[in-house]
C-alpha positions in Angstrom: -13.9 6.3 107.9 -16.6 4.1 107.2 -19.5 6.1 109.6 -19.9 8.1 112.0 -22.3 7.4 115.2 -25.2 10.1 115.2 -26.4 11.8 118.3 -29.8 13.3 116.8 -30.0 17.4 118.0 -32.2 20.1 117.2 -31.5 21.0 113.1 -30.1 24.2 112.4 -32.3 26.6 110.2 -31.1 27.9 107.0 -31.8 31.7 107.4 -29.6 32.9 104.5 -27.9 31.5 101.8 -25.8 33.5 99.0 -23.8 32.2 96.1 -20.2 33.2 96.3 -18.6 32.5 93.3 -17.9 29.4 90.3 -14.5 28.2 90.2 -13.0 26.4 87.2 -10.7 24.6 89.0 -10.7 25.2 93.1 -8.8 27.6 94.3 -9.1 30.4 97.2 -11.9 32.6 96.8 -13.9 35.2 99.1 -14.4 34.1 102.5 -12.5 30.9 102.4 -11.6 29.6 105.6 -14.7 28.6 106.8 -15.7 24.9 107.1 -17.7 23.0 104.2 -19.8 20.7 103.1 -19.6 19.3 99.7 -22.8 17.9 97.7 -21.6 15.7 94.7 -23.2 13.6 92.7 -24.4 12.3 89.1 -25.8 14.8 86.7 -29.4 15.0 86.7 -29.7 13.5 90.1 -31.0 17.0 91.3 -28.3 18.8 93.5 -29.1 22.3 92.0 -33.3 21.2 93.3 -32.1 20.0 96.6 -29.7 22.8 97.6 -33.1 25.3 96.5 -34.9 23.1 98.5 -32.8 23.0 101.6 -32.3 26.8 101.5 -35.6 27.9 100.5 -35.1 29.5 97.4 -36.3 28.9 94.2 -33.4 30.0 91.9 -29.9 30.1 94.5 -29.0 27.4 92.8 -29.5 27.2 88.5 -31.7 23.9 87.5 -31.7 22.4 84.4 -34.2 19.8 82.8 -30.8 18.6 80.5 -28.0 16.6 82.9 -24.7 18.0 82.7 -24.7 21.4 83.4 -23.2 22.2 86.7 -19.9 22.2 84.8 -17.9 24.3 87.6 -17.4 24.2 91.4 -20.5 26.6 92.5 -19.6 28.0 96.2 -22.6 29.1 98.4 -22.4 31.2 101.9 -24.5 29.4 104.5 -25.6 31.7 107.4 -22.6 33.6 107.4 -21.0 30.0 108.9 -20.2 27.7 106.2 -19.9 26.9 102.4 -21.8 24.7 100.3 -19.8 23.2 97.7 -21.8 21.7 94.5 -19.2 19.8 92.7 -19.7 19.0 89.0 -22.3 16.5 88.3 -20.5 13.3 86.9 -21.4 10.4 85.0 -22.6 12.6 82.0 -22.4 10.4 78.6 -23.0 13.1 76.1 -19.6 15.2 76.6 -16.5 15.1 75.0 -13.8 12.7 76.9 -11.1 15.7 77.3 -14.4 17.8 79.1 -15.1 14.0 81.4 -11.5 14.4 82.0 -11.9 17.8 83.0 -14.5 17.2 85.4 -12.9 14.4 87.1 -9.7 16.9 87.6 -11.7 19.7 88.9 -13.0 17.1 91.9 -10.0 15.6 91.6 -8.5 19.0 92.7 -10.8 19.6 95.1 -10.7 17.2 97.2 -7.4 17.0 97.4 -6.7 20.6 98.2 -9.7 21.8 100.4 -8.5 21.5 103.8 -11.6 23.0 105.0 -14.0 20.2 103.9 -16.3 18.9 106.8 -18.6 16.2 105.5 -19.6 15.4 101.7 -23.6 14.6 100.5 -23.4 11.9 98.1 -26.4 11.8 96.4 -27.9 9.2 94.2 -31.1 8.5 92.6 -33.8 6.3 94.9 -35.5 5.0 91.7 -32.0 3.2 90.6 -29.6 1.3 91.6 -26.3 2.8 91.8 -24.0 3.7 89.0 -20.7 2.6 88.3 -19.8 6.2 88.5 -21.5 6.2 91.9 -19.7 2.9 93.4 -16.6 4.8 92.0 -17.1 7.6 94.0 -18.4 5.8 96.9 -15.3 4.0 97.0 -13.1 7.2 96.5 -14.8 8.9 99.9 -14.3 5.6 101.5 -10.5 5.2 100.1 -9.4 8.9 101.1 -11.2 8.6 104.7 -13.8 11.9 103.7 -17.0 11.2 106.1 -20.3 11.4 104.1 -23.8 10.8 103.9 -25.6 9.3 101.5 -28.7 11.1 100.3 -31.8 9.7 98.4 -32.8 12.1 95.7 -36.5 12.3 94.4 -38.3 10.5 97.1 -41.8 11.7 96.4 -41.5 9.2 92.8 -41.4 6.0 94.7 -44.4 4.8 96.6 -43.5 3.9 100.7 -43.3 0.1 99.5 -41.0 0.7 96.5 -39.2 2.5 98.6 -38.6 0.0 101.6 -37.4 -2.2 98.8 -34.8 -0.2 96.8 -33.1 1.1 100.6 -31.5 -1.6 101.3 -30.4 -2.0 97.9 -28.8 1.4 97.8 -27.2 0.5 101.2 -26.0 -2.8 100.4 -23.9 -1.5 96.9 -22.9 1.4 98.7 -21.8 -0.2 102.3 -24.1 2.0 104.9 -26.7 0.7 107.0 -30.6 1.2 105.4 -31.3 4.0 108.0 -28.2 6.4 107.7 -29.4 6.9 103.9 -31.7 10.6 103.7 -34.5 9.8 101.5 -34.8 13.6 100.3 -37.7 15.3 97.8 -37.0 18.9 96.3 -41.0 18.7 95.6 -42.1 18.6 99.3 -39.3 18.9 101.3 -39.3 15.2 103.1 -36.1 14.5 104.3 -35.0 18.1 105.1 -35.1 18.1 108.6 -33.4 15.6 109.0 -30.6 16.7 106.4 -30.1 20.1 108.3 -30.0 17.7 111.3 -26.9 16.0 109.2 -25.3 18.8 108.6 -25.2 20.4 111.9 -23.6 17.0 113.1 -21.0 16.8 110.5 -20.3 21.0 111.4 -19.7 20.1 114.8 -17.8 17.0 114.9 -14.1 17.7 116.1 -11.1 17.8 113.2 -9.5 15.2 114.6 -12.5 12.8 113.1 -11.6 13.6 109.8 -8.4 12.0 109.9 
């Protein structure tokens, strides 16, 4: 599924937001059975500051100024409705290639198995172009059919002109139009609105759309 047509609504508000439990590999865990949404993306490319941000709390989510240390599948309760899946970050250089293998088998894993899986975040840095290990998993979500949404990380670094110019680069190498792409920033919040707004789109779009 290449994109999905977006009828804006009201966002729903995050009013709590517990962490569950970090799996080594995915398997079932407390609560399962509710839908999710999954937030991969490169390490250091902020997940851990933009699921704080989006929840409102400082420390739900355990940031790091050295990439590569979401190492396990971190599950989070979202308004007693959904889970938040943060998927390891990828792309890390410094780790051993039996831990890179690791990784990619725990995602791997995970989206092969999770039958509950809703909608997937990919995020990427807005100050770069995209990685190879971002076109990689670009083109796995687009290969296995798993709607997503591509989401702008660190925002508030670019100025409004850098910024017109390096969206329709990120949109170009990852094959979605300029304006489906979040521009998000953990520092002030830009872009969360609309994210929630995502979210509550992807949570009520029927099953049969995920096929």
């Amino acid at each position: 599924m290449r994109s999905l047509t977006w009828h804006w609504s009201k966002a729903v508000e995050i009013k709590s937001a517990v962490f569950i439990t970090s799996l080594p590999r995915y398997t079932s865990f407390t609560g399962m059975g509710l839908p999710q949404i999954a937030v991969a993306g490169r390490s250091n490319v902020g997940k851990s500051s933009l699921i704080n941000s989006l929840c409102k709390q400082r420390n739900l989510a355990k940031t790091s100024s050295a990439p590569g240390k979401t190492r396990l599948i971190n599950v989070f309760l979202i308004n007693n409705a959904f889970h938040l899946i943060d998927l390891p970050g990828y792309g890390y250089a410094q780790v051993s290639k039996k831990e890179k293998e690791s990784w990619g088998t725990m995602m791997d894993e995970y989206f092969s198995y999770s039958e509950h899986l809703k909608h997937v975040l990919h995020l990427v840095d807005i100050r770069h172009e995209p990685s190879a290990d971002d076109r990689q998993m670009n083109a796995y979500l687009y290969g296995h059919g798993f709607p997503f949404s591509v989401v702008a990380t660190k925002a508030d670094k670019l100025s409004r002109a850098q910024r017109g110019a390096m969206l329709p680069k990120l949109a170009r190498v990852l094959a979605v139009q300029p304006w489906e792409i979040i521009p998000y920033s953990a520092q002030n919040n830009e872009g969360r609105v609309q994210l929630l707004t995502r979210m509550e789109e992807a949570l009520n779009q029927p099953d049969d759309l995920l096929l």
